[in-house]
C-alpha positions in Angstrom: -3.1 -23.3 20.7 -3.4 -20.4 18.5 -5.0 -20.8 15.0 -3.2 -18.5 13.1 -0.1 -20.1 12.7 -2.1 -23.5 11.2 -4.4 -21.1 9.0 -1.2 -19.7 7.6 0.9 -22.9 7.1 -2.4 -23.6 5.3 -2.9 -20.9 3.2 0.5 -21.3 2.3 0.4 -24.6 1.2 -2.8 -23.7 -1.1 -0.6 -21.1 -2.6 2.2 -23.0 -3.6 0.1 -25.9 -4.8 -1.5 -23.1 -6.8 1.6 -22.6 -8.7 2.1 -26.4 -9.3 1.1 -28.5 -12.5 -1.3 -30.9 -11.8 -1.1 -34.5 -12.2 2.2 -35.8 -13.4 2.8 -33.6 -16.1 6.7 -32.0 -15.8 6.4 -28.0 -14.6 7.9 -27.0 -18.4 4.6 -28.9 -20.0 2.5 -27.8 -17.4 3.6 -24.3 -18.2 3.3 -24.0 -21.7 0.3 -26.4 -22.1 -2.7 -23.8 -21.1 -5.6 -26.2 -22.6 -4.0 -29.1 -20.4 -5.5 -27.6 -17.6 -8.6 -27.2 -18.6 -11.5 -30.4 -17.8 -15.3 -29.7 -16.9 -15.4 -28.1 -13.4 -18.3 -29.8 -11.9 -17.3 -33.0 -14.1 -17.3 -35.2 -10.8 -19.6 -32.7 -8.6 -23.0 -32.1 -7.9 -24.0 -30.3 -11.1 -27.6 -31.0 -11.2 -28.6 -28.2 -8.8 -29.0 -24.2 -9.6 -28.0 -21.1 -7.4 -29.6 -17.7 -6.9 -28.0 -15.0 -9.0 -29.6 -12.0 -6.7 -28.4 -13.6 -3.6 -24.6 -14.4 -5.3 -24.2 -11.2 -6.1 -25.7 -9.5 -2.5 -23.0 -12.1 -0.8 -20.4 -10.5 -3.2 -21.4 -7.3 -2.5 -21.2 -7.7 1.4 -18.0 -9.6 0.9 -16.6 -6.4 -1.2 -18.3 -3.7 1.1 -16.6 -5.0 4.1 -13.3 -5.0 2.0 -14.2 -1.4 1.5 -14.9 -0.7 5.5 -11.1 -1.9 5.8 -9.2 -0.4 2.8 -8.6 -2.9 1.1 -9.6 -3.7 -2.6 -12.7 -3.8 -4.1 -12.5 -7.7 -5.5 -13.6 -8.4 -9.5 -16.4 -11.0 -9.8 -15.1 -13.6 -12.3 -17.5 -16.6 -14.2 -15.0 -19.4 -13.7 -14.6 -18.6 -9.9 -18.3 -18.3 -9.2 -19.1 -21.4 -11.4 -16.7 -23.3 -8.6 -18.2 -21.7 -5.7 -21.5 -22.8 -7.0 -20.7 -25.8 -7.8 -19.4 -26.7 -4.2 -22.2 -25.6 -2.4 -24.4 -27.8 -4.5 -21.8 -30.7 -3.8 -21.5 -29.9 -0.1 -25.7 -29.8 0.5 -25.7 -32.7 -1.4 -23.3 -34.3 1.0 -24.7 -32.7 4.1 -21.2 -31.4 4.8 -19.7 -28.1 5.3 -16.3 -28.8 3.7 -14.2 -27.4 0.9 -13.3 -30.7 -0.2 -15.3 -31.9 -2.7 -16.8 -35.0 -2.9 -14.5 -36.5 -5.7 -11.8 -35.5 -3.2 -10.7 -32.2 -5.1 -10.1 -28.9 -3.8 -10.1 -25.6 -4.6 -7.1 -25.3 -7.0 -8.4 -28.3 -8.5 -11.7 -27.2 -9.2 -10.0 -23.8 -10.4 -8.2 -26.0 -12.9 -10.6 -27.7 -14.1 -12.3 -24.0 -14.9 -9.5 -23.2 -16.8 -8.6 -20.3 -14.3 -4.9 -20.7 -13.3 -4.3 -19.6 -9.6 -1.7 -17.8 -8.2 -3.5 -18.0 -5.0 -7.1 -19.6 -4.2 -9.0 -20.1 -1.3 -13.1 -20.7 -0.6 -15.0 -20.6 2.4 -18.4 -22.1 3.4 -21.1 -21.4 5.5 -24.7 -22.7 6.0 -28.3 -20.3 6.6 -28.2 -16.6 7.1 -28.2 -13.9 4.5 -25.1 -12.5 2.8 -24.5 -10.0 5.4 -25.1 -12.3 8.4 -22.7 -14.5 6.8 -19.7 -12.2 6.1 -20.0 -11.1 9.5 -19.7 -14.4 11.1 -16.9 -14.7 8.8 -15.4 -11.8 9.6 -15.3 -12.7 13.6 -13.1 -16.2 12.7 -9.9 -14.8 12.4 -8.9 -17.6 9.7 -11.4 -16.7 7.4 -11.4 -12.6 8.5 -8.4 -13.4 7.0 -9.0 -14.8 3.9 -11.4 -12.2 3.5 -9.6 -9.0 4.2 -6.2 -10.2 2.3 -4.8 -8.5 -0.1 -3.6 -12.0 -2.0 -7.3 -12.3 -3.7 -8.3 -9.5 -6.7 -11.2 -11.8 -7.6 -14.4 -13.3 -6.3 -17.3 -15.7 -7.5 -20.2 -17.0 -5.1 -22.6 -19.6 -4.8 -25.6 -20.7 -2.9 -28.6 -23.2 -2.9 -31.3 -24.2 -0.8 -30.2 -27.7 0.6 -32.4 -30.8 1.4 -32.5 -29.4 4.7 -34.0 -26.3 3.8 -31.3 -24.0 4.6 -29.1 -21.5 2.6 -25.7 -23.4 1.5 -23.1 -20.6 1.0 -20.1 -20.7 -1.1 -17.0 -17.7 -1.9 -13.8 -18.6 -3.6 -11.5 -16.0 -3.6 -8.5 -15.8 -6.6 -6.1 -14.2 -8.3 -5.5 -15.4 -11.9 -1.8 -15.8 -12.9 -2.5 -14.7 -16.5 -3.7 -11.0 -15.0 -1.6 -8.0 -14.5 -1.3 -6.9 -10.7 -3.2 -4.4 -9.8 -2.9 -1.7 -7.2 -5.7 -1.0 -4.4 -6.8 2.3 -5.2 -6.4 3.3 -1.8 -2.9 2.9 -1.9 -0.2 5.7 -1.3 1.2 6.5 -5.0 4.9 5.3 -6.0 7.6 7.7 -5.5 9.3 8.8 -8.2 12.8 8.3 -8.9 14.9 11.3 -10.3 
């Protein structure tokens, strides 16, 4: 059985869940009410432990240069979005779990939420040991998360990594795209015609 069509249904599903209030609040509330979004992101998470900034932003960087290799657009790094990646690799090494569910049950859009970063579209992917590149390129051989990688859904990126009780390198990338921000073009696309 092929993957693709369950890593789409999936994907799918995060999106639309993106664009849903949270809770039981009605969609008009939910809508107008920015600040009822907004709770401590690692509130329920492991919070105690730190991440590496060099080796965030070399993870970034090889997520954004094989972007680049394909064409596709060069991804902003944003605060709230690396503060969740962080913060779920600390809470999956704490766990000794590879999983993007956290271990208060959230996911993703939840912990984007909580950030006070409003999703369109979200997704994360996790990996353990390596280095950056190493990591991206196993990445980029899974078709699901070559996928996630390569689309052009995401403008933004934040990262995380720690060291786990293990010893090993937990790796964390959520991928976003902010509701609140304009679209933006990739550069490398052809330019509009123009009507006369």
């Amino acid at each position: 059985m092929s993957t693709k069509p369950i890593a789409v249904l999936i994907l799918s599903a995060m999106t639309l869940a993106a664009c849903q209030p949270e809770g039981t609040m009605d969609a008009v509330s939910g809508l107008l009410d920015d600040d009822a979004f907004v709770q401590p992101a690692g509130e329920f998470l492991a919070a105690s432990c730190t991440g590496d900034p060099e080796l965030q932003q070399q993870l970034a960087e090889a997520v954004n240069a094989a972007r680049e290799a394909e064409g596709k657009l060069v991804l902003d790094g944003d605060e709230r979005l690396t503060e969740i990646a962080q913060l779920q690799a600390c809470d999956a090494a704490a766990m000794g779990q590879l999983t993007v569910t956290g271990s208060d049950g959230s996911n993703v859009v939840d912990r984007a939420r909580r950030a006070g970063y409003r999703p369109c579209e979200a997704a994360q992917l996790l990996a353990i040991g390596g280095s950056p590149a190493e990591v991206v390129g196993d990445w980029l051989r899974s078709e699901p998360h070559r996928d996630e990688i390569l689309g052009q859904i995401s403008l933004e990126i934040g990262t995380g990594v720690t060291r786990g009780a293990d010893g090993q390198l937990w790796w964390s990338v959520v991928l976003g795209n902010n509701c609140r921000k304009p679209w933006r073009e990739s550069p490398n696309a052809a330019p509009a015609a123009k009507v006369k």
